[in-house]
PALUM-789860 format. One record per residue (C-alpha): residue in three letters; chain; x, y, z negated. Coordinates in nm, 3 decimals. Layout:
+------+-------+---------+---------+---------+
| resn | chain |       x |       y |       z |
+------+-------+---------+---------+---------+
|  ALA |     A |       X |       Y |       Z |
...
+------+-------+---------+---------+---------+
This chain:
+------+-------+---------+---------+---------+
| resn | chain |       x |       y |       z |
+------+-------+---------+---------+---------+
|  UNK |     A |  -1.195 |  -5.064 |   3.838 |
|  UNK |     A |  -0.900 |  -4.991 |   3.568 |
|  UNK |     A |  -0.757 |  -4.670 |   3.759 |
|  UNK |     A |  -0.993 |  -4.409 |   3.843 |
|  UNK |     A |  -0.755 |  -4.261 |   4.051 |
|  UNK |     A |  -0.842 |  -4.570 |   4.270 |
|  UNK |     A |  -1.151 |  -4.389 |   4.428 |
|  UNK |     A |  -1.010 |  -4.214 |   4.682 |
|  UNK |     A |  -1.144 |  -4.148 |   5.055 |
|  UNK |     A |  -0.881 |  -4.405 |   5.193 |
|  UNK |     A |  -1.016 |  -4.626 |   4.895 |
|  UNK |     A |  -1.360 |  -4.621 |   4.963 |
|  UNK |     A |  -1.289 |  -4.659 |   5.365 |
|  UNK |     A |  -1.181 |  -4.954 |   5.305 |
|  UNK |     A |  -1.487 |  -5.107 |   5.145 |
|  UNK |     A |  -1.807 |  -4.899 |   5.336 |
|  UNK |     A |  -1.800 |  -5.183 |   5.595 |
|  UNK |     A |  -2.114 |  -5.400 |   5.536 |
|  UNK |     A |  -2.232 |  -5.158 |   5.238 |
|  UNK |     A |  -2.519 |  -4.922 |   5.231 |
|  UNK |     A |  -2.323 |  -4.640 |   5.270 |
|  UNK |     A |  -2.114 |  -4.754 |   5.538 |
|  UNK |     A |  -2.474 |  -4.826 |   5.772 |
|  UNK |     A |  -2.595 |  -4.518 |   5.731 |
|  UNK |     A |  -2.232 |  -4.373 |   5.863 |
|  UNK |     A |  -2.160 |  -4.184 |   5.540 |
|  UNK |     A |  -1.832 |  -4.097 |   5.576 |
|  UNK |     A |  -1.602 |  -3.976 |   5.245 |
|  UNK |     A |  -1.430 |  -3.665 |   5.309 |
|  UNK |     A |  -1.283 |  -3.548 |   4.952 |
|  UNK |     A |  -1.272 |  -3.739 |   4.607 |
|  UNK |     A |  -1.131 |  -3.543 |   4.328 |
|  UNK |     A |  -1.179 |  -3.525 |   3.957 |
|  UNK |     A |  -1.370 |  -3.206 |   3.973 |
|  UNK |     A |  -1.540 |  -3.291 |   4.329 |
|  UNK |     A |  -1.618 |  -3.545 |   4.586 |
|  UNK |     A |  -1.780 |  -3.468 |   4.940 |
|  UNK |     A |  -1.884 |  -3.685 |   5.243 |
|  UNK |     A |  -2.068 |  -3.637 |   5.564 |
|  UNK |     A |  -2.339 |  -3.777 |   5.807 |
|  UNK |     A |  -2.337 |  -3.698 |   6.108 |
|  UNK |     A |  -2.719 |  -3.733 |   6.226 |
|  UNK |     A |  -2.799 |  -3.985 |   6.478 |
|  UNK |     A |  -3.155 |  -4.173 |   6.568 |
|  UNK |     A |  -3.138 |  -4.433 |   6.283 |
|  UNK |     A |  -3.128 |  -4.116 |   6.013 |
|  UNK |     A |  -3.446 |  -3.962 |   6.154 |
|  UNK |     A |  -3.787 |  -4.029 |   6.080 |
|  UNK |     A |  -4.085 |  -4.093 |   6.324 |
|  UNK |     A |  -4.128 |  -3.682 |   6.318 |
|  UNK |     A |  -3.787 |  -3.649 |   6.444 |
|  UNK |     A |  -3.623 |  -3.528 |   6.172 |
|  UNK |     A |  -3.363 |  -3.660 |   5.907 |
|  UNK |     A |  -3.559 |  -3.925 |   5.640 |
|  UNK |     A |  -3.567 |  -3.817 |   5.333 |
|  UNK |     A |  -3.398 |  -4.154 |   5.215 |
|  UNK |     A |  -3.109 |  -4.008 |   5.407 |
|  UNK |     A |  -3.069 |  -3.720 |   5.210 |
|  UNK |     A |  -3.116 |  -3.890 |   4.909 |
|  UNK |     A |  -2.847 |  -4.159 |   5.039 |
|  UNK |     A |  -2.583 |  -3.886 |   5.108 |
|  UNK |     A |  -2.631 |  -3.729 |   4.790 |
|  UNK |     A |  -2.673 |  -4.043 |   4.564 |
|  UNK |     A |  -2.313 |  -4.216 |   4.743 |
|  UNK |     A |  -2.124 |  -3.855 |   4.647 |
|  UNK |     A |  -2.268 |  -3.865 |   4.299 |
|  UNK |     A |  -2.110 |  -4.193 |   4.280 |
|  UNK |     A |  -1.777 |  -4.092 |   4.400 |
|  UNK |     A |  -1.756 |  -3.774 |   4.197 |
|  UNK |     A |  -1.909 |  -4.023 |   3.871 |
|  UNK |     A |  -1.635 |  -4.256 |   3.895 |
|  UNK |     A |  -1.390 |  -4.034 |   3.860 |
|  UNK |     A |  -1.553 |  -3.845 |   3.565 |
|  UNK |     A |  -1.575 |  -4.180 |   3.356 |
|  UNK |     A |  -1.285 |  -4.393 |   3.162 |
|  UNK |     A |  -1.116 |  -4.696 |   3.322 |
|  UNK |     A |  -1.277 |  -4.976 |   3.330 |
|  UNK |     A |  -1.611 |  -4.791 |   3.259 |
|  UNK |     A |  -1.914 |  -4.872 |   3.554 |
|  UNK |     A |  -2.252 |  -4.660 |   3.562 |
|  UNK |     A |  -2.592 |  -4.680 |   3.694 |
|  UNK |     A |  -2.793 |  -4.388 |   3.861 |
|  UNK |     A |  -3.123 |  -4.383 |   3.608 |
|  UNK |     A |  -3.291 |  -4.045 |   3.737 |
|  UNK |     A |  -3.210 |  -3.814 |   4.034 |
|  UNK |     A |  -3.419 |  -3.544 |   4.170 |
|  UNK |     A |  -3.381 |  -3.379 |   4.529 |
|  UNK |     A |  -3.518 |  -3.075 |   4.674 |
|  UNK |     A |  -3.521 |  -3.069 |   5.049 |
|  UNK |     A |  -3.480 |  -2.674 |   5.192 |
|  UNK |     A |  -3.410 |  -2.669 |   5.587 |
|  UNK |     A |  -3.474 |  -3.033 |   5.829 |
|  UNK |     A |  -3.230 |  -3.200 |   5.994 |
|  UNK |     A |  -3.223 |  -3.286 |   6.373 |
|  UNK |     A |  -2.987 |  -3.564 |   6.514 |
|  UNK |     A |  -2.692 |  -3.409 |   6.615 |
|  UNK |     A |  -2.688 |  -3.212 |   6.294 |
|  UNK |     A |  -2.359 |  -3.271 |   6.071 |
|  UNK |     A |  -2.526 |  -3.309 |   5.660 |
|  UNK |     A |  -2.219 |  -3.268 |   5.409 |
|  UNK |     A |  -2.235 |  -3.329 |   5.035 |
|  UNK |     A |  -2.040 |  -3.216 |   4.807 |
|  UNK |     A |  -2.088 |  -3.288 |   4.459 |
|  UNK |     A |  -1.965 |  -3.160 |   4.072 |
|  UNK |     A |  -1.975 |  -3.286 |   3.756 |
|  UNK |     A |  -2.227 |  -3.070 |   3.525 |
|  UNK |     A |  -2.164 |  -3.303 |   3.230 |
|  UNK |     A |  -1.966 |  -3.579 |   3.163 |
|  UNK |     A |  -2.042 |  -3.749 |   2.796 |
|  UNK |     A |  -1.956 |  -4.041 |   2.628 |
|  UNK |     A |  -2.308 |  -4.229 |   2.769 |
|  UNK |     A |  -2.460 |  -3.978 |   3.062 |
|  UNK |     A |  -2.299 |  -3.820 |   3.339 |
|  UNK |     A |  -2.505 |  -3.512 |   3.544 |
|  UNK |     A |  -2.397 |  -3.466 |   3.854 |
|  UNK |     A |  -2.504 |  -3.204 |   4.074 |
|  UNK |     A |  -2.507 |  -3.212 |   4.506 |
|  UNK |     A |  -2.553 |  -2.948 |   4.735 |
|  UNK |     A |  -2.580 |  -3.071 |   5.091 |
|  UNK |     A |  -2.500 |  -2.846 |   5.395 |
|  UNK |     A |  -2.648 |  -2.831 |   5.744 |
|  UNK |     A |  -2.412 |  -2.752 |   6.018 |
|  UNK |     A |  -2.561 |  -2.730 |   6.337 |
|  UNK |     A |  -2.396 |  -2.595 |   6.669 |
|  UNK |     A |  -2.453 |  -2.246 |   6.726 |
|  UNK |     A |  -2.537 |  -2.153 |   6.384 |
|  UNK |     A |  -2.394 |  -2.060 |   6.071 |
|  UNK |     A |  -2.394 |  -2.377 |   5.778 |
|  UNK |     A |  -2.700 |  -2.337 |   5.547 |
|  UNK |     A |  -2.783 |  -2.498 |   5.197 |
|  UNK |     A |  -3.051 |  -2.780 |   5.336 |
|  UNK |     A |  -3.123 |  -3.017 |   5.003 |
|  UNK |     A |  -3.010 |  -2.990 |   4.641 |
|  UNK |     A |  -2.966 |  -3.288 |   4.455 |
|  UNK |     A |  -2.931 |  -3.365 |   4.063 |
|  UNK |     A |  -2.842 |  -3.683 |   3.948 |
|  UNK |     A |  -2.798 |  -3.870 |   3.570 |
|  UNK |     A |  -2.571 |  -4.160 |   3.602 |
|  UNK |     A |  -2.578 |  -4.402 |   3.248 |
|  UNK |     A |  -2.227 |  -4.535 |   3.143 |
|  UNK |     A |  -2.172 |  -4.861 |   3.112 |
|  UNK |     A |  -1.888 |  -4.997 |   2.895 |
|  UNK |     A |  -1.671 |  -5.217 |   3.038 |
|  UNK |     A |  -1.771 |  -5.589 |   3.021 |
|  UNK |     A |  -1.607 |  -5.770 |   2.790 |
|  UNK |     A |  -1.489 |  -6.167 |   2.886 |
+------+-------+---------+---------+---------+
């Protein structure tokens, strides 16, 4: 990846098929320097025997926009690794549901990058609410050398 610029939602749509992300239906809505978002939209496969949203899912959503928003916080030709992320889960999900993550950069360094996610519920009939906060430490890795 020598152009950062590269990660873009067209970009990325054209490599979720047969990824992780692309499964669970995570969907990328915005990649910018500053920000990336993407959304879920909840069907069966997201929920958990209880009925509502796994907490992998969350995690998932959160985790795949950290990566967006990390790639374009990092030089060319730079990769990274996710090496601790934390999640607080606030309000449950229920298929149907639309989940949308947007994440920011809280630090970029030479070495670590902190990115922070807040995810939104939207459900019909009600207003969108904060549902899961996400904070995520991404290691650079320089590029590889031949």
């Amino acid at each position: 990846m020598n152009d950062r610029s590269t990660i873009t939602p067209d970009n990325v749509r054209a490599f979720l098929d047969d990824s992780f992300p692309g499964d669970l239906g995570i969907e990328p809505l915005e990649i910018e320097d500053g920000h990336a978002s993407g959304r879920i939209v909840v069907d069966r496969r997201h929920l958990h025997p209880g009925g509502y949203v796994h907490g992998g899912v969350w995690t998932a959503l959160g985790d795949t926009v950290a990566a967006w928003t990390t790639f374009r916080n990092i030089p060319a030709g730079h990769n990274f690794t996710t090496i601790e992320l934390k999640l607080n889960v606030f309000a449950a999900g229920l298929s149907g549901d639309e989940i949308v993550a947007t994440g920011e950069p809280l630090h970029a360094g030479r070495s670590t990058v902190v990115i922070e996610v807040k995810i939104e519920r939207i459900r019909e009939g009600e207003e969108p609410r904060l549902a899961a906060n996400l904070i995520v430490t991404q290691f650079v890795l320089l590029p590889e050398t031949p």
